[in-house]
C-alpha positions as CSV (number, residue, x, y, z in Angstrom):
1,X,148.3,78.0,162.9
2,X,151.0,79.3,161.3
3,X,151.7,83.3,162.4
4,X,150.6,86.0,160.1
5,X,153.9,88.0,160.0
6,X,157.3,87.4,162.0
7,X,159.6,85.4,161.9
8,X,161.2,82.6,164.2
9,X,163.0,83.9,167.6
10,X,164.9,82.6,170.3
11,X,164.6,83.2,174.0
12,X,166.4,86.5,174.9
13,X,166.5,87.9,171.1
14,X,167.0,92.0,171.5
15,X,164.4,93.5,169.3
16,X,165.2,97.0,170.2
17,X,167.2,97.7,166.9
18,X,164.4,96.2,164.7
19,X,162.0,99.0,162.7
20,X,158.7,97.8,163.0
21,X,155.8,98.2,160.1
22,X,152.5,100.4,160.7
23,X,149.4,98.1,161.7
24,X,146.1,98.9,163.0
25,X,145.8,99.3,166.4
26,X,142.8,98.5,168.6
27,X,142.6,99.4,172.1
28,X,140.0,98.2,174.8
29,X,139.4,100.4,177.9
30,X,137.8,98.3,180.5
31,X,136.0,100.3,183.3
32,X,133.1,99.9,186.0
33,X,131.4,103.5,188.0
34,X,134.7,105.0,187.1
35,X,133.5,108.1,184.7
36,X,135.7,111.0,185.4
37,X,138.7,108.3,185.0
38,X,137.4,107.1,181.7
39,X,137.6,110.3,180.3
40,X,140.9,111.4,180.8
41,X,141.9,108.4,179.2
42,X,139.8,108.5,176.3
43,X,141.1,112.1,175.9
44,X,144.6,111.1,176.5
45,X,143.9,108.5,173.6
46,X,143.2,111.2,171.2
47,X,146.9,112.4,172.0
48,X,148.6,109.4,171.0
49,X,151.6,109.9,168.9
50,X,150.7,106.8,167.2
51,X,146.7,107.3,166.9
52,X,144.3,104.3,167.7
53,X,142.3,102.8,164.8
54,X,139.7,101.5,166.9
55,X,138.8,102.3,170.5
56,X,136.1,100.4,172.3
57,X,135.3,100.9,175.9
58,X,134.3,97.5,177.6
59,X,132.0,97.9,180.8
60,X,132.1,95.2,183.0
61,X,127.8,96.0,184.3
62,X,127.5,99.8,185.5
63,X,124.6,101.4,186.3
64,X,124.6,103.4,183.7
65,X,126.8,103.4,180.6
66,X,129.4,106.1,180.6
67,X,129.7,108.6,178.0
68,X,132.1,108.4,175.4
69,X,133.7,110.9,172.5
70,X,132.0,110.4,168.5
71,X,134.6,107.0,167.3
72,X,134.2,105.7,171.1
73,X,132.1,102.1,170.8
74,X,130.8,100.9,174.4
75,X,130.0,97.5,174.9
76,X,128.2,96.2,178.5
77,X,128.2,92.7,180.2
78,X,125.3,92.2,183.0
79,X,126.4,92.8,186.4
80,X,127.6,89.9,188.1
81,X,130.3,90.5,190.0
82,X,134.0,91.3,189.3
83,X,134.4,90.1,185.9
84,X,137.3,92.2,184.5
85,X,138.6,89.0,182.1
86,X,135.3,88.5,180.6
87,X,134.4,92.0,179.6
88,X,138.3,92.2,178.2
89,X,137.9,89.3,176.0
90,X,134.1,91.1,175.4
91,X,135.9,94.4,174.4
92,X,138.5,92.4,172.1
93,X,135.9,90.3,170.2
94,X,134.6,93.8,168.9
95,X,138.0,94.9,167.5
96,X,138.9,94.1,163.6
97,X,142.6,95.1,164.0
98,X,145.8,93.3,163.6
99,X,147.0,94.4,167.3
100,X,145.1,94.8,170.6
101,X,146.2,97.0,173.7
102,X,144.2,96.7,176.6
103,X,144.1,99.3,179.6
104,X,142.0,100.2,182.6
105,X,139.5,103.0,182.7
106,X,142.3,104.4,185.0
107,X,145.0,104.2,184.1
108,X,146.1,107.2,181.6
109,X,148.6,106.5,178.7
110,X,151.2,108.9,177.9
111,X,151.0,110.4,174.4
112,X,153.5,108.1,173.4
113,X,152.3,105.0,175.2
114,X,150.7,102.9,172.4
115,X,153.8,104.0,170.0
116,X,155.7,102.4,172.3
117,X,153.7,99.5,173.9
118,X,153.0,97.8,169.9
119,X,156.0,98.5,168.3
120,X,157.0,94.6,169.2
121,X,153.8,93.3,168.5
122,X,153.5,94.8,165.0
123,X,157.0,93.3,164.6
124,X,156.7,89.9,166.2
125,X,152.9,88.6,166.5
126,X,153.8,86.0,169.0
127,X,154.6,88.5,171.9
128,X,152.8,89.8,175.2
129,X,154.1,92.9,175.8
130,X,153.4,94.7,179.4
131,X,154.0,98.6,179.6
132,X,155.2,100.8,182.5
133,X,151.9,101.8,185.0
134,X,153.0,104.6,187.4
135,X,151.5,105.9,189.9
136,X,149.8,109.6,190.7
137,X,146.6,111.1,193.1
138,X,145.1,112.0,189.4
139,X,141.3,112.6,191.8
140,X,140.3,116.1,191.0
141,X,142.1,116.9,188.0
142,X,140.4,117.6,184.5
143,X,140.7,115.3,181.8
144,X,142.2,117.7,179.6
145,X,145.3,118.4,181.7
146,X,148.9,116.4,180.0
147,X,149.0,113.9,182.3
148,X,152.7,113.6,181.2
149,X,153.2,116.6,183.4
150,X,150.0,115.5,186.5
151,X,151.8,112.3,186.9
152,X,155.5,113.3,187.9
153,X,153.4,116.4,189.8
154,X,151.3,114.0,192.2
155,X,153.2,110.7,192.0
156,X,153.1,108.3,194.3
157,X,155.5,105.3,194.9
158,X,155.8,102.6,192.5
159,X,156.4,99.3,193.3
160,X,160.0,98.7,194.0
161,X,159.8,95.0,193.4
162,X,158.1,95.2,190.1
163,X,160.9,97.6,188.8
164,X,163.6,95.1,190.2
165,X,162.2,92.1,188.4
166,X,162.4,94.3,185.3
167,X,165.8,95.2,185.8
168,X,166.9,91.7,186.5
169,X,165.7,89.8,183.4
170,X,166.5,92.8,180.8
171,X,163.0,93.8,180.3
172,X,161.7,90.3,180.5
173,X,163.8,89.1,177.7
174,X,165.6,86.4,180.0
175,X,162.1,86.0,181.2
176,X,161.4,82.4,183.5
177,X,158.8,80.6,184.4
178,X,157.6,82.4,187.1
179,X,158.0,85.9,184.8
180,X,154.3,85.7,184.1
181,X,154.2,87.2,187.8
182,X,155.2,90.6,186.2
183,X,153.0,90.7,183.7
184,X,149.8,93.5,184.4
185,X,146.7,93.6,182.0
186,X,146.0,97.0,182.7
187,X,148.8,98.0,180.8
188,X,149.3,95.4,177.9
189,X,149.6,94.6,173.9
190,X,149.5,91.7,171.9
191,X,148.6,90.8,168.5
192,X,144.9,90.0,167.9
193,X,146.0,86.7,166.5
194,X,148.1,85.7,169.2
195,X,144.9,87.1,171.7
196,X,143.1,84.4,169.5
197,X,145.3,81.5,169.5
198,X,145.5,81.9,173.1
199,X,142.0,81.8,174.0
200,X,142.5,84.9,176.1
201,X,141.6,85.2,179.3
202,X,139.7,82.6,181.8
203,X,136.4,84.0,182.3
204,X,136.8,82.3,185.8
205,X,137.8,84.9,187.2
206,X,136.1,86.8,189.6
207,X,137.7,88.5,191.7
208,X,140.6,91.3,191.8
209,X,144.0,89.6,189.8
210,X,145.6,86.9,188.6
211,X,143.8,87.0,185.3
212,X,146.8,88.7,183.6
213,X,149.4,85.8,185.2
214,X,147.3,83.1,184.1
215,X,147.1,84.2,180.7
216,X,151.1,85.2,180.6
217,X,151.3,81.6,181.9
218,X,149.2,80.1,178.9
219,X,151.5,82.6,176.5
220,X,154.5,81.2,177.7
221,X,153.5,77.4,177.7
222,X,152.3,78.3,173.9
223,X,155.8,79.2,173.2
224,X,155.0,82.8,172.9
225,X,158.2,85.8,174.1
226,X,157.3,88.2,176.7
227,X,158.6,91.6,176.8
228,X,158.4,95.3,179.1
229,X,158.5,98.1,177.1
230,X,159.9,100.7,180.0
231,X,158.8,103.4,177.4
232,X,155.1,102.9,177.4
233,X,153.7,104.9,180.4
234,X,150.4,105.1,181.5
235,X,149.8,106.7,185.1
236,X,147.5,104.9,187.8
237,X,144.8,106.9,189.5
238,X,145.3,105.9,193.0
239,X,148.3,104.1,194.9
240,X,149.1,100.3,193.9
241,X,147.0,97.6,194.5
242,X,149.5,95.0,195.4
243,X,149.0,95.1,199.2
244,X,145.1,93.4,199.3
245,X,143.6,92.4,202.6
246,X,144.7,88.5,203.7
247,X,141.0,87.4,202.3
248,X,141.3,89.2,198.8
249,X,145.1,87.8,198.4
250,X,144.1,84.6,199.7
251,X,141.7,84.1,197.1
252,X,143.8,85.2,194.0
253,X,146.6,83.0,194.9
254,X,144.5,79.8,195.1
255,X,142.8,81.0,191.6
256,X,145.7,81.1,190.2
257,X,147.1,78.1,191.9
258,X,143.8,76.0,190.6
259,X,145.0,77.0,187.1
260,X,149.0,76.9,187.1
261,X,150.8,73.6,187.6
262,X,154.7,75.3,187.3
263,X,156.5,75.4,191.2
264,X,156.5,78.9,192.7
265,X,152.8,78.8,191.4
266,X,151.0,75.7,192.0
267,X,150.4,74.3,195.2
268,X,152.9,72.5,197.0
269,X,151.9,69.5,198.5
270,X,147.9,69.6,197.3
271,X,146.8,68.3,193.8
272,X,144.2,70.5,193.0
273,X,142.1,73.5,194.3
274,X,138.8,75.3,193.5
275,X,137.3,72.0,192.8
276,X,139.7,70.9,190.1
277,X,143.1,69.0,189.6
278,X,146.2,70.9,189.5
279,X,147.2,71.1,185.9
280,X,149.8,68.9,184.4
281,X,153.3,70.6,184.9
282,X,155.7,68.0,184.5
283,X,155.4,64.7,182.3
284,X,157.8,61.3,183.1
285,X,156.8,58.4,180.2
286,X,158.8,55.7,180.3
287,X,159.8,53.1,177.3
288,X,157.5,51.2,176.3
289,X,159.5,48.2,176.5
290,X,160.3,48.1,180.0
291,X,158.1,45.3,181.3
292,X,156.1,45.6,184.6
293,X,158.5,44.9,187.4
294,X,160.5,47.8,185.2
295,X,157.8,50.0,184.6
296,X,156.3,50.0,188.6
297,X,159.6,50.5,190.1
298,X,160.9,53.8,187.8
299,X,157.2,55.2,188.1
300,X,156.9,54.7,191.9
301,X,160.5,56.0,192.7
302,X,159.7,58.9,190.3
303,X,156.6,59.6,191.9
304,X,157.7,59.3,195.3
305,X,160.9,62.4,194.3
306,X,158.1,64.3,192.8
307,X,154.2,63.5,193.8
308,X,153.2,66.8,191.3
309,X,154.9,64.8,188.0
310,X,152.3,63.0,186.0
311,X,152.8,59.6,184.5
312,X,152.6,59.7,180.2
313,X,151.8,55.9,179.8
314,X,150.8,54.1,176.8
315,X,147.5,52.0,176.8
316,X,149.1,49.0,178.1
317,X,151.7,50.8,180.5
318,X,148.2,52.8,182.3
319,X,146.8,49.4,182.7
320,X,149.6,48.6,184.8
321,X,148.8,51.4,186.6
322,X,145.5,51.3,186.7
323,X,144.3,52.9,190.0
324,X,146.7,55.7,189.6
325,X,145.3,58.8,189.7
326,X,148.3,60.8,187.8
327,X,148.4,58.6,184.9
328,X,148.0,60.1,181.5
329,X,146.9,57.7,178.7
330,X,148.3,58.5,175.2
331,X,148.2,56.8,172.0
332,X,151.3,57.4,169.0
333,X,154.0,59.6,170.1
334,X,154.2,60.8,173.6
335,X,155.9,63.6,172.8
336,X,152.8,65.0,170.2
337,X,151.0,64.0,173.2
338,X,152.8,66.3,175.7
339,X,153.0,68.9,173.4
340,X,149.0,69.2,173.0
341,X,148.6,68.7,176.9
342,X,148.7,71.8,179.1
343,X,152.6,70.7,180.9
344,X,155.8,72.6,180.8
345,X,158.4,69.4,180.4
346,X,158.9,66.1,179.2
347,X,161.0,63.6,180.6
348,X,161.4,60.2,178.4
349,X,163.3,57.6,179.9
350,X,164.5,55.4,177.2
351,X,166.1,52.6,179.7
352,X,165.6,51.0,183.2
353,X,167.3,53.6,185.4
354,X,167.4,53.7,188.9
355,X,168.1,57.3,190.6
356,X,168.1,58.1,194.3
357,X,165.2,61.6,195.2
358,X,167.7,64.2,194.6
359,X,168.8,62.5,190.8
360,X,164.4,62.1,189.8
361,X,163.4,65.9,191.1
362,X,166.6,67.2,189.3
363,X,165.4,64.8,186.1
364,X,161.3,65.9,186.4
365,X,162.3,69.4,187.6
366,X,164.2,70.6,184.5
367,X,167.6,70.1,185.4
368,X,169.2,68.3,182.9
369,X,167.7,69.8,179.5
370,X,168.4,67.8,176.2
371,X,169.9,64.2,175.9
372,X,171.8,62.7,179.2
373,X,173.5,58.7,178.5
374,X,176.3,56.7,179.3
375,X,178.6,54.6,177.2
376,X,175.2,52.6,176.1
377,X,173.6,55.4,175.3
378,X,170.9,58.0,175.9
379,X,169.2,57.1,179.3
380,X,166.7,59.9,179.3
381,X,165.1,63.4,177.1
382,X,164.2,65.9,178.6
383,X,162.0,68.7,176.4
384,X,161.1,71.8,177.1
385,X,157.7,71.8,175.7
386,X,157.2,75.3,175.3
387,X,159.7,74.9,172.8
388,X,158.6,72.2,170.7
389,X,155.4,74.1,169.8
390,X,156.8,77.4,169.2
391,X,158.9,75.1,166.6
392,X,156.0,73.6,165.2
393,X,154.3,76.8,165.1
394,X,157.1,78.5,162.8
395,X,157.7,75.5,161.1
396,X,161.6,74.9,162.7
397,X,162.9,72.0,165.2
398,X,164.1,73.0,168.4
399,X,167.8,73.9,168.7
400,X,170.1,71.0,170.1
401,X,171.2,70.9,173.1
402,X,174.6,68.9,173.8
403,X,174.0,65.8,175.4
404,X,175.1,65.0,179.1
405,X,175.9,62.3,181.4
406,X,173.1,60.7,183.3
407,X,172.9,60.7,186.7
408,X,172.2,57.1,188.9
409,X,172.7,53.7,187.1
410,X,171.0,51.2,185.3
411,X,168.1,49.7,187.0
412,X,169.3,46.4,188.9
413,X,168.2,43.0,187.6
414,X,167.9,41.8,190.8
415,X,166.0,44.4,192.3
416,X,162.4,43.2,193.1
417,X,159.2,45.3,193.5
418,X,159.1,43.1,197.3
419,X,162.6,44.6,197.8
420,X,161.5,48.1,196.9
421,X,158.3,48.4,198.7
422,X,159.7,46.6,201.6
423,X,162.9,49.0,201.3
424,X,165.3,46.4,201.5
């Protein structure tokens, strides 16, 4: 769907200088048995230098439904366990407005948090933004106290690591693949139609985090910018919760793992988790006019370099392969194929090539973006899929990337598929 405001953007655009318009904010405060929190950050909400339009509390199954100020909407989900994601998107479903913020019952915004955290999203629709959470021994205090002045009073450390990831990719704007990592739903803004498009969060999850780096995952793939607004502060009650038992940790990372096919995220050697495949990170289709002997020896060498790539076959090409459990059958274009699967990249190879480990993983992995060829011409694409839809979204084509030399040589005629099993 084509956004409802914006306007295209590259990777690393600096949107600091850029006024943005007045929309109507909505903000969801999710909370369990945390009632003295909730308050001080309702009341802190009513001391917004940029005032909320719509404020809906979003209890994930207490006891009993916390009390809220006149405006205040509460909305409950049965108890079942942890199920922060669900009672987020819950929350969000209630709001009418054109931009969400989400926060956690404690987690206390400055007055000039939600200023600050929307100001990109009521500019660009098709950015996650993730604030600044602090953190303070808040316990005690009453909700009417600034915690502007209670958080620098009783803070406690923050963590260093988050702050140096910041640092390193300019607030996110040189943001990776692995930069979902840094992205914290306690503390985060996006439009409403972007929370949309995206489906929001998996409702799978049920325990402590990830929930947040699944979805910055999804935003990213979509072709979606992220950003950290350093200006938006709300203060934590209560040190971080980064350091979990082994148990707790364990658990997250697999979720996550179950859900997230890029490397640094996914399993490494395993193909899927949590009783489902690892998702499709990285997509290798061949020509389809290679013939067989062609076709078994660039997918079995590619596949050997990377066992996580996936194999993009047409319907004749997968019944070559039929047996394989990585195939992925496409009709038309494979590249309007990748583009509506869940993977990252897209390598085409265009002619029988033959490449040693090293030359396939650098291929499949990313490392030669655009067009390499020789003196024949282009050997191989590769197509950052991310890419390709936020160009379709907005309407634009990708920008070009200046072709390189390929790596390896053509495919040898007299190279037999008895040679290359037998590894003569």
């Amino acid at each position: 769907m084509r956004p409802p405001w914006g306007r295209p953007r590259d990777d690393g655009d600096d949107l600091g200088t850029e006024d943005a318009p007045r929309r109507s904010v909505g903000v969801v405060v999710t909370h369990f048995e945390q009632p003295a929190e909730l308050a001080r950050t309702l009341h802190a909400l009513t001391r917004q230098t940029l005032p909320p339009d719509e404020v809906v509390v979003s209890d994930d199954g207490s006891a009993e439904l916390p009390a809220v100020p006149a405006g205040v909407r509460v909305v409950t989900q049965e108890d079942r366990g942890f199920r922060a994601a669900a009672a987020r998107n819950h929350g969000v479903a209630q709001l009418t407005t054109d931009v969400v913020v989400l926060l956690d019952a404690d987690t206390t915004p400055e007055p000039g948090f939600l200023e600050a955290l929307t100001r990109l999203p009521r500019l660009q629709p098709d950015v996650l933004v993730v604030g600044r959470r602090r953190h303070a021994a808040l316990a005690g205090l009453p909700p009417e106290v600034p915690v502007e002045e209670a958080g620098p009073a009783h803070e406690l450390p923050e963590p260093a690591w988050l702050r140096s990831a910041y640092a390193a990719s300019r607030d996110l704007r040189d943001a990776d693949d692995l930069s979902s990592r840094f992205v914290i739903s306690a503390v985060l803004a996006c439009s409403r139609w972007w929370f949309e498009e995206l489906g929001g969060f998996d409702a799978g999850f049920r325990s402590y985090g990830g929930e947040d780096w699944e979805l910055a995952h999804r935003s990213r793939l979509a072709g979606g910018l992220l950003a950290h607004a350093p200006d938006a502060v709300a203060w934590h009650d209560g040190p971080d919760a980064g350091e979990r038992p082994r148990g707790v940790k364990t658990a997250e990372t697999a979720a996550i793992a179950s859900r997230v096919g890029v490397p640094g995220l996914a399993p490494r050697g395993l193909l899927g988790l949590d009783g489902r495949p690892t998702p499709a990170d990285r997509l290798f289709a061949p020509a389809a006019s290679l013939d067989d002997r062609a076709l078994l020896l660039v997918c079995d060498a590619a596949l050997r370099a990377d066992p996580g790539a996936r194999l993009l076959l047409d319907a004749r090409q997968a019944a070559v392969l039929a047996g394989e459990p990585r195939v992925l059958a496409h009709t038309g274009d494979p590249l309007d194929a990748a583009v509506a699967s869940p993977a990252r990249l897209l390598v085409e190879l265009h002619r029988p090539w033959q490449l040693d480990d090293a030359g396939w993983r650098a291929l499949l992995g990313g490392g030669s973006p655009g067009v390499v060829g020789d003196a024949a011409g282009p050997v191989a694409t590769t197509h950052e899929l991310r890419l390709e839809r936020r160009a379709r979204r907005w309407g634009t084509t990708p920008s070009p990337v200046p072709p390189g030399p390929a790596p390896g040589r053509p495919l040898p005629d007299d190279l037999t598929l008895e040679a290359w099993f037998g590894g003569w």
